[in-house]
C-alpha positions in Angstrom: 160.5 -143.1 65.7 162.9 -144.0 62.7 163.0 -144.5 59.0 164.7 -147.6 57.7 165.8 -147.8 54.3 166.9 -151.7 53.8 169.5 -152.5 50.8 169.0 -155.6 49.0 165.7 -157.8 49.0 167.5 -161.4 49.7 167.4 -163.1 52.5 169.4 -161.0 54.4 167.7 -158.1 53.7 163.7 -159.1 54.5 164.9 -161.1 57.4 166.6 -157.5 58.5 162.8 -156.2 58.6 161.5 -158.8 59.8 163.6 -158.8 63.0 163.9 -154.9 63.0 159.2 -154.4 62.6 159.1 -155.2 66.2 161.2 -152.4 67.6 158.8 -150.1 69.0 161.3 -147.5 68.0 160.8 -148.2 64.1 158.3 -146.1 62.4 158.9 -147.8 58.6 160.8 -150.1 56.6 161.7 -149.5 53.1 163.3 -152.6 51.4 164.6 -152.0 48.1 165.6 -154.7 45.3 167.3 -154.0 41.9 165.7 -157.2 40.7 161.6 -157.9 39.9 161.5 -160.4 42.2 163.1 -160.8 46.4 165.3 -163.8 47.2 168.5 -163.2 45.8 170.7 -166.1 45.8 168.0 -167.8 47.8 165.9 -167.7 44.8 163.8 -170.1 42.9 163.4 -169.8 39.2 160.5 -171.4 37.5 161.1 -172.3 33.4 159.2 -174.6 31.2 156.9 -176.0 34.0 160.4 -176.4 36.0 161.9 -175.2 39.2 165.0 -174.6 40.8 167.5 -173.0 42.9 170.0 -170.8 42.3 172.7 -173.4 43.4 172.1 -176.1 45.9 170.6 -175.1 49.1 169.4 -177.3 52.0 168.1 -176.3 55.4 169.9 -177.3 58.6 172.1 -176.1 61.4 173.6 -176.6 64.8 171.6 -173.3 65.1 168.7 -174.8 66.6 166.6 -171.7 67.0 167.6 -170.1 63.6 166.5 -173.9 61.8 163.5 -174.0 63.2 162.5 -170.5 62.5 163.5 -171.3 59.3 161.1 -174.3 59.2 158.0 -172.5 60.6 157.7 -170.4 58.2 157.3 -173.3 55.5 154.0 -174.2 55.0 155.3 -177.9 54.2 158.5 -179.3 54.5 160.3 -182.6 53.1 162.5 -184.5 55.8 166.1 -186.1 53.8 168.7 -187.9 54.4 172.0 -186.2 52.7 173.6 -188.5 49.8 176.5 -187.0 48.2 178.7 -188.9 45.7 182.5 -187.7 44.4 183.1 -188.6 41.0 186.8 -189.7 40.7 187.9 -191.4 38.0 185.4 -193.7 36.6 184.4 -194.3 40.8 181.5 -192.9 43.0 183.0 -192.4 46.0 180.7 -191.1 49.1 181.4 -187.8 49.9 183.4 -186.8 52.1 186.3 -187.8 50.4 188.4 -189.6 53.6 185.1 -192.0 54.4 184.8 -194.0 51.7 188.7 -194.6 50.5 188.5 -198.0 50.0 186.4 -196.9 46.4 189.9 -195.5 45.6 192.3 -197.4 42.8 194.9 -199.2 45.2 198.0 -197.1 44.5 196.2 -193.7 45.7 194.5 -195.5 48.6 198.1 -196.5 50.0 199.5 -193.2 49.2 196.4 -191.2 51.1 196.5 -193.9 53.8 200.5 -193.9 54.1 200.5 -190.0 54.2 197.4 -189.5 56.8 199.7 -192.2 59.2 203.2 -190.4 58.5 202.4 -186.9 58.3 205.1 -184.4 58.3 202.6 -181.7 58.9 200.1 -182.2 61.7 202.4 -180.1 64.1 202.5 -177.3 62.2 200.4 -173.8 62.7 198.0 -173.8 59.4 198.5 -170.3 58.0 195.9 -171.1 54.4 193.8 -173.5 53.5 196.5 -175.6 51.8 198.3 -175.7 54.8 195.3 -176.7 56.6 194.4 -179.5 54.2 197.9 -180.8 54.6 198.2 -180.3 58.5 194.6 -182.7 58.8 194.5 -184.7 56.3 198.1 -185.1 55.0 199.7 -185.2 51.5 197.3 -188.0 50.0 194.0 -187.0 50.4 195.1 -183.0 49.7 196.5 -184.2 46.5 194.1 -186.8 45.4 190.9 -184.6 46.0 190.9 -181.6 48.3 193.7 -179.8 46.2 192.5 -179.8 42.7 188.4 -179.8 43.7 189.0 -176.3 45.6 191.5 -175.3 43.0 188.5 -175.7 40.5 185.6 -174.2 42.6 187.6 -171.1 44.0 189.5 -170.4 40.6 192.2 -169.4 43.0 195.4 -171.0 44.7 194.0 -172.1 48.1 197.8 -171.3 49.4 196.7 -167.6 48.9 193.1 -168.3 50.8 193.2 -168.6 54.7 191.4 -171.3 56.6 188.0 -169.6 57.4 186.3 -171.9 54.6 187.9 -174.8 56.2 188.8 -174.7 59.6 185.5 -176.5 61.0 186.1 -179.1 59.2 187.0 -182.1 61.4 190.2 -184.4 61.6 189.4 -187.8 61.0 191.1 -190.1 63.2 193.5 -193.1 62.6 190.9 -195.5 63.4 188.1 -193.3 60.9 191.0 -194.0 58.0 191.7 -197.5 59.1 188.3 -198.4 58.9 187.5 -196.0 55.3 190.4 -198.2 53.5 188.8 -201.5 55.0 185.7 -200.7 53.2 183.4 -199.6 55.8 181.5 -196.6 54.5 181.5 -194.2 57.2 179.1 -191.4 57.5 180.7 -188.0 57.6 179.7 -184.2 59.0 176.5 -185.4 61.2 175.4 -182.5 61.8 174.6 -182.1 58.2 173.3 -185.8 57.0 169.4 -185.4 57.8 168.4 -181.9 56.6 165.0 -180.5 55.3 163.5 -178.3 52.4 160.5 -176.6 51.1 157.6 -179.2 50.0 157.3 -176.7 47.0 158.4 -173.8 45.3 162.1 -174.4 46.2 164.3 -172.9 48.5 162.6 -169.3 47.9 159.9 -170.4 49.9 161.7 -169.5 53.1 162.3 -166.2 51.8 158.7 -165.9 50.8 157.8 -166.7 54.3 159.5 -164.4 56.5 158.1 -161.8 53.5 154.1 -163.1 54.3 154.9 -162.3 58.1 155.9 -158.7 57.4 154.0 -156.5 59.1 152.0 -154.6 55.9 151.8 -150.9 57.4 155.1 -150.6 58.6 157.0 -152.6 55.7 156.9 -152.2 52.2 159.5 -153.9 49.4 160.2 -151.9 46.0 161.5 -154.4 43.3 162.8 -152.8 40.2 164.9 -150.4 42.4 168.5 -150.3 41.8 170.2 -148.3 44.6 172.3 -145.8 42.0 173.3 -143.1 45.4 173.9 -142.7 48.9 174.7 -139.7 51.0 174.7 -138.5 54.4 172.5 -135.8 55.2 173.1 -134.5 58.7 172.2 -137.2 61.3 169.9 -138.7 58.1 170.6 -140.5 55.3 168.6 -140.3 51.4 168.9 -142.8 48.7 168.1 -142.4 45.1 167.5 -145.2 43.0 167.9 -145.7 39.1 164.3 -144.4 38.3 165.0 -141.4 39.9 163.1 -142.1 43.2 164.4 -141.0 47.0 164.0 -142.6 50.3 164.4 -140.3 53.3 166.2 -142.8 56.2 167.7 -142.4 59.9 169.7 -145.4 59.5 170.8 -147.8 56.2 171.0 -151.5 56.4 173.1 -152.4 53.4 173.1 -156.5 52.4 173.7 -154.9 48.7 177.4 -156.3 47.7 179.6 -154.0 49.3 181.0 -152.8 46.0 177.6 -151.9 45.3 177.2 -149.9 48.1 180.8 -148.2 47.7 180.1 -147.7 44.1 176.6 -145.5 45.2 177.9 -144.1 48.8 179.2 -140.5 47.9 181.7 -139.9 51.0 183.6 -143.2 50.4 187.5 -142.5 51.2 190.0 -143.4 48.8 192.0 -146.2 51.6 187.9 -147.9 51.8 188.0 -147.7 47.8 191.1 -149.2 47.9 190.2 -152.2 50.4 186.9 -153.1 48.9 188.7 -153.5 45.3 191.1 -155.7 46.7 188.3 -158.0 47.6 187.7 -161.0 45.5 184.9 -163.4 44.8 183.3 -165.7 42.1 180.3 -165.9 39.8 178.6 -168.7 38.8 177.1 -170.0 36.1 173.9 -172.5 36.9 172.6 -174.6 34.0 169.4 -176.6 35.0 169.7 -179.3 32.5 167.3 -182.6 32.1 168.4 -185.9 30.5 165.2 -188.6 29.4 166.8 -191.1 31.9 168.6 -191.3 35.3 172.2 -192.8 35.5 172.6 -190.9 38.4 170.5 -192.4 41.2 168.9 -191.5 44.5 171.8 -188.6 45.4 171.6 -185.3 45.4 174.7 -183.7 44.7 178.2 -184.8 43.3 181.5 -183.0 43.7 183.4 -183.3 40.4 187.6 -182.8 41.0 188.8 -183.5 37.8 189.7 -180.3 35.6 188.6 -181.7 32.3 185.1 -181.4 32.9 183.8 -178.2 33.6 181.4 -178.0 36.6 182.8 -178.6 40.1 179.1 -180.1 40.8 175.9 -181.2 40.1 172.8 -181.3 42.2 169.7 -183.4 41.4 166.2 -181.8 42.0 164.4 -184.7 41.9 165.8 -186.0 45.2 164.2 -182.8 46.8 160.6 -184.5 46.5 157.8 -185.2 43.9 157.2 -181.4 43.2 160.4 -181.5 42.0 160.6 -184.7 40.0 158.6 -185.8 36.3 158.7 -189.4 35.7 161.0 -191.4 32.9 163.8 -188.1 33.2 166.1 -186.8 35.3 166.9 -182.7 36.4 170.0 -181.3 37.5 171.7 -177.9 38.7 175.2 -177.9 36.7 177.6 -175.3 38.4 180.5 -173.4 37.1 182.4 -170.9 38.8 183.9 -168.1 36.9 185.1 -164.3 37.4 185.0 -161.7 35.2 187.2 -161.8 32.0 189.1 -164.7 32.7 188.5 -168.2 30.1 184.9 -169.6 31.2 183.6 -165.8 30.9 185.3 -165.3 27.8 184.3 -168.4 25.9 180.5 -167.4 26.0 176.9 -169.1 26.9 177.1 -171.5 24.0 180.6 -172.5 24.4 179.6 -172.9 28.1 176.6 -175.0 27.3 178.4 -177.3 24.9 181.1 -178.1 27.9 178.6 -178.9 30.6 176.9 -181.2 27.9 180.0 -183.1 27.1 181.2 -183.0 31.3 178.0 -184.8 31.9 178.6 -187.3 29.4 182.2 -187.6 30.9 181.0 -188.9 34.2 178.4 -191.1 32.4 175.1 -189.1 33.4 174.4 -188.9 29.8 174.7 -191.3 26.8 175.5 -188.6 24.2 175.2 -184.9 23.8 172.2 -184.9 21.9 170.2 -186.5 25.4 170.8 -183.4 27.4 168.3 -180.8 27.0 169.0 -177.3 28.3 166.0 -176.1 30.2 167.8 -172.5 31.5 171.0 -171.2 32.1 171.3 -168.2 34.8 174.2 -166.7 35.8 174.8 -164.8 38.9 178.0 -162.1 39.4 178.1 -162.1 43.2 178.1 -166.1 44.4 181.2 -166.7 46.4 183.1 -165.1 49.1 187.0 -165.8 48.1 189.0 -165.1 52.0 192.3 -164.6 50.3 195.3 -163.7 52.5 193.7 -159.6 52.4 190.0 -160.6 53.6 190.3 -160.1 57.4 192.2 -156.8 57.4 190.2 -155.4 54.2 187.0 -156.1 56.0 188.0 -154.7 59.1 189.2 -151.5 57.8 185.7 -151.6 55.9 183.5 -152.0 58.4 185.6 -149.7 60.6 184.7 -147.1 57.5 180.4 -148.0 57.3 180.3 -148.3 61.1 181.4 -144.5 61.6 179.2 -143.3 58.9 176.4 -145.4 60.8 175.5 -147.4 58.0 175.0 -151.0 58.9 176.4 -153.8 56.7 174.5 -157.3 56.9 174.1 -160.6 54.6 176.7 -162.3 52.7 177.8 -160.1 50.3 176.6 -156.2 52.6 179.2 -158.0 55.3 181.4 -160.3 53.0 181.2 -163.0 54.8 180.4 -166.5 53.4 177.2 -167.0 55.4 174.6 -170.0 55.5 171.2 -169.3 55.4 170.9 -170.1 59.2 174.2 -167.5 59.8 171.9 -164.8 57.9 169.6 -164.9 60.2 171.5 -165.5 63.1 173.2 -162.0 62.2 170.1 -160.2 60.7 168.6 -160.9 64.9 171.9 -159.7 66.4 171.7 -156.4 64.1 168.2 -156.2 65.2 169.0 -156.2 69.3 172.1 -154.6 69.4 171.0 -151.1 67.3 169.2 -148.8 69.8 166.6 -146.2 68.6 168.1 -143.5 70.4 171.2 -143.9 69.4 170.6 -143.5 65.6 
């Protein structure tokens, strides 16, 4: 029988005891979380009779079995239809971008439509996202909108990020453009147009779930418990945390970010060191803001390209369902993407909070200033995955490094992988099938 000591109380980590409790091989679980509360970046914050996420997150997948394992553990769910909106210059135009061109001003609707039907570079190999963008979509539409709206959400030149972020992404065809300049609104990305989410207490309620179904006597989750060391003892493992406290483990599950972990493991090699620095990845900033009116109407999220406001996007809780809406105002989840030191961190919360205000008046979801209250800001140092030009052979060498100390690396940021929610789990049940008790 084993001792489990679990890294990291998000999603990734509680759904790595989850799937693990039924090994018969597992004798305990230990899941410990530097925070006071689980979740993560799944989490729900509740302020001033308020709630919401940390960033928009919505529940579907082509993962079938992962989405509806997702849903049973709901105790109520709310069934939508997806209504995104890009703000472009004065114009609401339906997201994605290459469906609804017609919205465009003429001169970049014949310049996206003339470079998307003469395109220089649809025979070329994509070796970064820019490439990519340019390869399926042509010159127009990178230029117009997919250019400068990943410039401003990754804070990084997308011809130094490779195509994992983008590569699913599908090519419209000639006909799909003919008929997006003709004015026929086209729906885009099926798969994700009807999706689902918690009845109540936001998305943390699916995290909240899986917790309820762990099983008491063989799991337990220490909050307050920031993982400070980590050595090797043997064929074992202990872990101190901040408060002075040691777990005893056979194996580690680490969904901590890895520079956490490589910060606290004490036999880390000076080529792993090396690696993980070289990994990059943004923050984010999330102010939940209200206005005393709604210019923005039943959508949920808009993308926002242009560089003079500050926010990339916006989500609206209200379309989530009436637990999440109060009559005669309007709530929203403002995001800004930072990294450490650089302008947006530098210029402070106030600064911050004065910009958002004045973005939203921008793109006319407020009248003035003074109509945007600031319910809570909350800012989060681990939000996004950058896969610069490094990621694949920094991660390899990585794992390569964890999987021979048998230490097991899972979750978005434990694996630096920019998962979904159905993707965590998908992986956190892989982990749990392929380890074998008497190997460990």
């Amino acid at each position: 029988m084993k001792k489990i000591v679990v890294l990291g109380g998000g999603l990734s980590g509680i759904s790595s005891a989850y799937f693990l409790q039924e090994k018969p091989w597992v004798e305990s679980i230990t899941v410990l979380e530097k925070e006071s509360v689980t979740g993560g970046l799944c989490r729900s914050i509740r302020k001033g009779g308020y709630i919401y996420d940390v960033g928009p997150h919505i529940l579907f997948s082509k993962d079938k079995e992962m989405l509806n394992l997702m849903l049973s553990v709901l105790d109520e769910k709310n069934d939508l239809k997806r209504s995104n909106e890009i703000y472009y210059k004065g114009r609401h135009i339906q997201y994605p971008f290459e469906n609804d061109l017609s919205k465009l001003p003429e001169e970049e609707l014949n310049y996206c439509i003339q470079a998307f039907n003469h395109n220089p570079y649809e025979n070329y190999e994509a070796q970064n996202m820019i490439q990519f963008f340019l390869k399926t979509f042509g010159e127009g539409i990178t230029n117009t909108y997919l250019r400068p709206y990943n410039e401003k959400i990754w804070k990084y030149d997308p011809a130094f990020m490779n195509t994992s972020m983008v590569d699913r992404i599908p090519k419209p065809t000639q006909d799909d453009i003919r008929r997006s300049a003709a004015g026929e609104t086209i729906d885009g990305y099926l798969h994700q147009l009807y999706f689902s989410f918690p009845a109540d207490g936001g998305i943390q309620s699916v995290v909240d779930g899986f917790k309820k179904r762990l099983d008491g006597k063989k799991c337990r989750i220490c909050t307050d418990s920031t993982v400070t060391k980590v050595e090797k003892n043997g064929s074992g493992y202990s872990v101190t945390t901040a408060d002075g406290k040691r777990y005893e483990a056979d194996l580690v599950v680490s969904t901590i970010p890895v520079q956490e972990l490589t910060a606290a493991y004490s036999a880390v090699d000076s080529e792993t060191k090396e690696c993980v620095s070289d990994l990059h990845y943004n923050s984010i900033a999330i102010a939940f803001v209200k206005t005393p009116y709604d210019l923005c109407g039943e959508h949920f999220a808009y993308m926002v390209p242009d560089k003079n406001v500050i926010f990339h996007r916006i989500s609206k809780m209200d379309f989530l369902g009436s637990s999440y809406h109060k009559e005669g105002e309007a709530t929203y989840m403002v995001e800004v993407t930072y990294r450490k030191d650089d302008h947006i961190d530098a210029m402070g919360d106030g600064k911050l909070l004065e910009k958002i205000k004045q973005g939203l008046c921008d793109i006319e979801f407020a009248k003035s200033v003074d109509d945007v209250e600031v319910i809570d800001l909350t800012k989060y140092q681990y939000a996004y995955v950058i896969y610069d030009l490094h990621h694949s052979a920094n991660m390899k060498k990585i794992r390569d490094f964890y999987g021979k100390q048998g230490i097991v690396l899972n979750g978005r940021f434990g694996n630096f992988e920019y998962w979904n929610m159905d993707r965590v789990l998908r992986e956190s049940l892989n982990m749990a099938e392929q380890l074998d008790g008497e190997n460990i």
